[in-house]
N, C-alpha and C positions, 0 to 999 in steps of 0.2 A: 935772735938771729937776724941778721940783716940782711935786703936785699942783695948787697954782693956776696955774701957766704951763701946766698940761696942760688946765685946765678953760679957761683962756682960751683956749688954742689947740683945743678942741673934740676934742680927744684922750682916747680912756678908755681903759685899761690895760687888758689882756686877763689876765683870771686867771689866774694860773697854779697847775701844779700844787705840790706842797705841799715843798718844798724846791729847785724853781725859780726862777729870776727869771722877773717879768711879762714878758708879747710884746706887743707893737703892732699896730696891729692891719695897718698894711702887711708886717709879716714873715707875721704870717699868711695873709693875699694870696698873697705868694709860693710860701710852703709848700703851698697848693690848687692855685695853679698846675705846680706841681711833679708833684702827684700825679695831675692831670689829664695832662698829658704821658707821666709815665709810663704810667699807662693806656690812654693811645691809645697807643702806642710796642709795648706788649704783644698788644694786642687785635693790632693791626697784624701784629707778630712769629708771633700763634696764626694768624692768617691766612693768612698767607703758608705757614707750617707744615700748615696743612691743605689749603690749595690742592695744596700739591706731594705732600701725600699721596696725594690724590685722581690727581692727575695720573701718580704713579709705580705707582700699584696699575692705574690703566687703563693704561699701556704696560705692565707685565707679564701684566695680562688679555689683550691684545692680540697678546703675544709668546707665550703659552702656546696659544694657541687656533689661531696659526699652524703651531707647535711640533707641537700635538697634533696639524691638518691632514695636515700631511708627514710626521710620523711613522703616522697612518692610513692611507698610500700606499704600496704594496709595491712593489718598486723590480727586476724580473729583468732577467737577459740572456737572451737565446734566439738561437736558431741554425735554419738553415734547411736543411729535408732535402731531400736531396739523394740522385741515385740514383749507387750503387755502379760508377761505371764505371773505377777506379783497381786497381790488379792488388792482387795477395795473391801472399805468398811463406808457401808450405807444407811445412816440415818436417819426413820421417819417416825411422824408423830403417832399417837396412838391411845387409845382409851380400854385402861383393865376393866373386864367382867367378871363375872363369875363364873365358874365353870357348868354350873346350872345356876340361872337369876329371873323368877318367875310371880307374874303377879297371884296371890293367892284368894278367890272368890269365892261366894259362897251360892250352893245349889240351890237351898232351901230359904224362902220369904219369909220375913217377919222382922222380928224385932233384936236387937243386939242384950242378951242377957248378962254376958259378963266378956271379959278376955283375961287374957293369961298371961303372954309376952307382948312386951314391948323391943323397942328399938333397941339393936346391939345383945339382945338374948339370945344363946345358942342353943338352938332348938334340936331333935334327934327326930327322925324319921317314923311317923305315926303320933308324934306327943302332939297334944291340944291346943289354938293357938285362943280360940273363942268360942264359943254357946251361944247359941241364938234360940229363939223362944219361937214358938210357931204354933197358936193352938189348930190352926185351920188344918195343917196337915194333923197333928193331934186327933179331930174330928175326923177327915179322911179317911184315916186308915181305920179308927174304929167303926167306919160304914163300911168300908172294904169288908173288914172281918165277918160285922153281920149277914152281909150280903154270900159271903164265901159259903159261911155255915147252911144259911138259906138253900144254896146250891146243894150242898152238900145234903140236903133232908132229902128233896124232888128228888134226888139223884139213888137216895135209899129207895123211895118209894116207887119208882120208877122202877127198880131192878124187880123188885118183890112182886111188881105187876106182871113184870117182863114171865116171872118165874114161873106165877097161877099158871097167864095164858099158856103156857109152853105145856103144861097138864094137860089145859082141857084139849088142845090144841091134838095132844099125844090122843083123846080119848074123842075128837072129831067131833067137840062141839062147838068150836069157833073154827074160823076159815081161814087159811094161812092169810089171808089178807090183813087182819086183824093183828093176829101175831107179828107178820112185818111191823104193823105200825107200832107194836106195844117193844118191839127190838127198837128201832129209831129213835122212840123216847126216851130211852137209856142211854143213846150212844148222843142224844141232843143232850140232855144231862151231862154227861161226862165232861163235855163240851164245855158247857154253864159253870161247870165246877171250875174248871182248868182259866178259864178266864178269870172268875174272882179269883183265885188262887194267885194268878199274876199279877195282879193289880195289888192284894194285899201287900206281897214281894215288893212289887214300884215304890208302895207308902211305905212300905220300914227303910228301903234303900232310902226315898225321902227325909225321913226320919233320923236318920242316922247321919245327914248331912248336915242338923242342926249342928253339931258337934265338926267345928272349922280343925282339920288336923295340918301338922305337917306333912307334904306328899315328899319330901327328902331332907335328908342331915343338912343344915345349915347355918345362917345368922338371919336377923329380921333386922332388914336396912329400913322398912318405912314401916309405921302402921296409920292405919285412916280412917276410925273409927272410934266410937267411943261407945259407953252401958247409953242403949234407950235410941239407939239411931236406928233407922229404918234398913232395912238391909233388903236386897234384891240381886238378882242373878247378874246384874251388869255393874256392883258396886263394887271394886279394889278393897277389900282389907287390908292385907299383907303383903309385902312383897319382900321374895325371901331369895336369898341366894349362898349358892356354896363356896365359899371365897380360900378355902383348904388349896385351891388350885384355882388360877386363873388364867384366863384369854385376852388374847388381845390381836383386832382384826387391823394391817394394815394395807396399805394399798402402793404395793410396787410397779415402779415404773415400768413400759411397754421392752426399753433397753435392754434393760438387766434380769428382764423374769424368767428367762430359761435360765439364768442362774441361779432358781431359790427353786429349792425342793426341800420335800419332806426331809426331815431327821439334820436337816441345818441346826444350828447351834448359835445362838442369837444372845444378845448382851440387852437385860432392860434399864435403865436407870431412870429416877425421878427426880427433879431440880432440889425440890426439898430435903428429900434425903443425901446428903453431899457425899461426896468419898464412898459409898456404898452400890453395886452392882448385884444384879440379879440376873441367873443364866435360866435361859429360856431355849426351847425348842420350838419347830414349823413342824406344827403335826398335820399338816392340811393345805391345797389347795384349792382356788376355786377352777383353776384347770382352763380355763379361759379368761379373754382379757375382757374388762368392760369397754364398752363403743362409745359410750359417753366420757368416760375419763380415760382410756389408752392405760389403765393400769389394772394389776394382777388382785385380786384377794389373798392377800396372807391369814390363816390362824396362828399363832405361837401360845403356845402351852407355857405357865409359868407356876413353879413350885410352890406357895403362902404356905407349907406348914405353921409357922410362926408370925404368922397375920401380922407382918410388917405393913405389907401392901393393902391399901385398900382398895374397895371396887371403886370403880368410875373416876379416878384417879389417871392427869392427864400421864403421857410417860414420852420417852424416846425411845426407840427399839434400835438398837445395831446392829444391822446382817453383816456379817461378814463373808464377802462372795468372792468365790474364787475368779482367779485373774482369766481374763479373755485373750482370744488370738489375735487380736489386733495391734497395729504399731503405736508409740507411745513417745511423745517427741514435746521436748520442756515449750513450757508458753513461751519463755523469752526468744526460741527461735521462728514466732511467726513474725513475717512483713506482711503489712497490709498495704495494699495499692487498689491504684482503680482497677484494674483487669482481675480481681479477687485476693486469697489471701495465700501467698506463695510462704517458700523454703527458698533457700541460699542454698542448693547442695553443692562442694567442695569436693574435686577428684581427685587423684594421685598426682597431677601438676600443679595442683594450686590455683584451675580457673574453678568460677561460678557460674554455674548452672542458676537462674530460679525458674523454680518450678511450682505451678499452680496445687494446691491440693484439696481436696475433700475431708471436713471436719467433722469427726465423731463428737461421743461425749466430754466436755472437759470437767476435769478432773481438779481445777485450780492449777497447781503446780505443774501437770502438764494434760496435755490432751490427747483423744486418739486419732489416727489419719487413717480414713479409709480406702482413699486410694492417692495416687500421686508419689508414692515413694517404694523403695525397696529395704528389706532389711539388712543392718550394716553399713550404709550410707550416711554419710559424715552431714553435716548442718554450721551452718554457722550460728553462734550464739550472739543474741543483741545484734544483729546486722545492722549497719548504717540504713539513712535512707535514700544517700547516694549511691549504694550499692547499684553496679550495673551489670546483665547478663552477659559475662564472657571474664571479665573481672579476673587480674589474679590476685589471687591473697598469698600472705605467707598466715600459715598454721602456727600458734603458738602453743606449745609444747605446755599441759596442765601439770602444774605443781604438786610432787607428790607431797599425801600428807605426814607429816610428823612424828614419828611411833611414839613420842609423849600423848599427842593430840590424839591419835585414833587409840593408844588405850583407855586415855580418859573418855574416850565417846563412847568406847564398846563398854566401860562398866557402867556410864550412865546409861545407856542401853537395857544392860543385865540387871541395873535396879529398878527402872522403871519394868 
C-alpha cells in the first residue's frame, strides 16, 4: 500500500525505530493492550503472593504463641500419701545353736582311761561318753570307809557304857555327874559316826564321777582328749549339744522392736542351702533395749527334726512385721534443697506448696514422714529443681493399666 492509499484511508505510519519496519497504529493498540494485561495479571499475582504471606506468617504467629502457651505449663504426676499400714519384711544376720549346747567336764582328777564317742555321735541322756582312772580317790574312799567303820565300833562301845552307868546310876553308885558325861559320849559318837558317813557318801559321789556321762540327749560337736591325758576339773572334754531344735539370738533394731513379740513367725534361710526356707518362731524377748547397741535381743526357736541345719551355721532371719501408723511417700518424691529436704504438695487448683518434712525410716522404694504432711495429700513425683513455691502445675492423669497386664501380674503374683 502506498503512501497516498494510506493518506486517503486516514492512516499514518507509526515511526519506527531505525532498521525496523513501520507499525500501524492498530498493532500498536494491541501491543498496550498486551502490556496492560500483563500488568494487572502481575499486580494480581504480587497480591495474592502477599496475601498469603500475611496469612501464613499469622498462622504461624498463631501456632507459636500456642506452642509457647503449652510449653509454659509444667505437666507432673503426683501420688497420694498414704499411711503405712502394709507389713515389712526385716532381715538380720544370725548364728544357729542348739537348743541345749554345753561344755562337758570332768569332776574327778586323774588320768583319761578310755572314751567312747567321738564327734558327730548321738549320744541319749545318762550314756557314757569317757572313763577316767583315779586311784587317789580309789584310796580316799577306802580310808573314808575304814575311818566310818572306826566310828561306828567307839559309837557301840560308847552306848554299852552309857547303858552300865545308867544301872549303877539307878542303884546310886556313880553321880549323875558321871552319867551325864557317859550320855555326851554317845551323843559325840553319833556325831563321829554321821561325819565319816558323809565323807564316805562325798567319795562314792567322787567315784562315780570317774564315769564322764551324758547330762542330756544330744550330738558331740567337739571332743579334746585323748586315752592317757591328764584330766582335771577345768579341762573341756566334750562339748555336746542338742541340735533336734535350735536357736538363734538376733538383734533388732531400736525402731521396729515394739513390733516383734513373742509367737511371731519368722523365715530362716542359709546361702548354701538355695531354694530352701525354714519357719521359725520368737519364743522370747530380752524385754529391754541394749545402751550400747540401741537394739532388742531376739530368741527364735527353729525346728532340726531332720538335722538339715547345723549348729553355728551363719543364717538370715526374716521377721516379718506388721505395718506401722506412719505415712509412707515414694523416694522419688523427695527435693533436697538447702533449707532441708521438702515435698511439692499440689492442691485442688493446681498451685505448689513445698513443704519441709521430717524423715523416718527408709525403706528403699519409699520412706516414712513423721511430720510435715497430712494423710491424702497429693505430691509431686520427680519434681524439677526449678520447681518454685506457688507454682501451678497441671496433674497428669496416670494411665490405667491393661487387663492383659494386671492379669499377667496377678498370676505371676499367685505363682510366686
Amino acid at each position: 500500500m502506498t503512501e497516498k492509499t494510506h493518506a486517503a484511508l486516514g492512516l499514518h505510519a507509526i515511526e519506527a525505530l531505525p532498521g525496523e519496519p513501520p507499525l500501524n497504529l492498530l498493532q500498536r493498540h494491541q501491543v498496550v493492550r498486551r502490556l496492560q494485561i500483563t500488568a494487572i495479571v502481575t499486580l494480581l499475582l504480587l497480591g495474592l503472593g502477599a496475601g498469603r504471606t500475611i496469612w501464613a506468617r499469622a498462622a504461624h504467629a498463631q501456632t507459636l504463641q500456642a506452642t509457647s502457651a503449652e510449653q509454659g505449663q509444667l505437666f507432673v504426676k503426683v501420688t497420694t500419701v498414704q499411711r503405712g499400714d502394709k507389713g515389712q519384711v526385716l532381715a538380720l544376720p544370725g548364728t544357729l545353736q542348739g537348743q541345749v549346747q554345753a561344755p562337758i567336764s570332768a569332776r574327778a582328777a586323774g588320768y583319761l582311761k578310755r572314751w567312747t564317742k567321738d564327734i558327730g555321735a548321738t549320744v541319749k541322756q545318762g550314756e557314757m561318753l569317757a572313763e577316767i582312772d583315779s586311784p587317789e580317790i580309789d584310796q580316799q574312799l577306802s580310808q573314808a570307809v575304814a575311818a566310818r567303820e572306826q566310828a561306828a565300833s567307839t559309837l557301840a562301845l560308847a552306848r554299852s557304857t552309857a547303858t552300865r552307868w545308867e544301872g549303877l546310876r539307878q542303884q546310886d553308885v556313880v553321880s549323875q555327874q558321871d552319867l551325864d558325861e557317859k550320855r555326851s559320849a554317845v551323843t559325840q559318837q553319833q556325831a563321829n559316826l554321821a561325819a565319816a558317813e558323809a565323807n564316805v557318801q562325798r567319795l562314792r559321789q567322787l567315784e562315780a564321777f570317774k564315769r564322764v556321762v551324758a547330762p542330756f540327749a544330744g550330738v558331740v560337736t567337739r571332743r579334746n582328749v585323748d586315752v592317757g591325758d591328764l584330766i582335771d576339773a577345768s579341762r573341756v572334754l566334750y562339748t555336746l549339744a542338742q541340735v533336734d531344735t535350735l536357736r538363734v539370738y538376733v538383734n533388732v533394731p531400736q525402731s521396729v522392736a515394739q513390733r516383734v513379740k513373742p509367737g511371731l513367725a519368722v523365715v530362716v534361710t542359709q546361702a548354701e542351702l538355695r531354694g530352701q526356707r525354714f519357719a521359725g518362731q520368737v519364743v522370747r524377748t530380752a524385754g529391754a533395749i541394749d545402751t550400747a547397741t540401741r537394739t532388742l535381743q531376739v530368741e527364735v526357736a527353729l525346728p532340726n527334726a531332720d538335722g538339715r541345719l547345723l549348729a553355728g551355721a551363719y543364717v538370715q532371719v526374716a521377721l516379718p512385721l506388721p505395718g506401722g501408723a506412719a505415712l509412707r511417700v515414694p523416694t522419688n518424691a523427695l527435693l533436697i534443697r538447702g533449707e532441708g529436704t521438702l515435698v511439692a504438695v499440689v492442691d485442688a487448683q493446681g498451685k505448689v506448696q513445698l513443704r519441709k518434712i521430717a524423715v523416718g525410716r527408709n525403706y528403699g522404694p519409699d520412706f516414712e514422714v513423721l511430720d510435715g504432711l497430712a494423710d491424702g495429700e497429693r505430691l509431686v513425683l520427680n519434681p524439677p529443681d526449678g520447681l518454685a513455691d506457688g507454682q501451678t502445675v497441671v496433674v497428669v492423669p496416670s494411665a490405667p493399666t491393661p487387663p492383659a497386664a494386671s492379669g499377667a501380674a496377678g498370676a505371676t503374683r499367685e505363682r510366686a
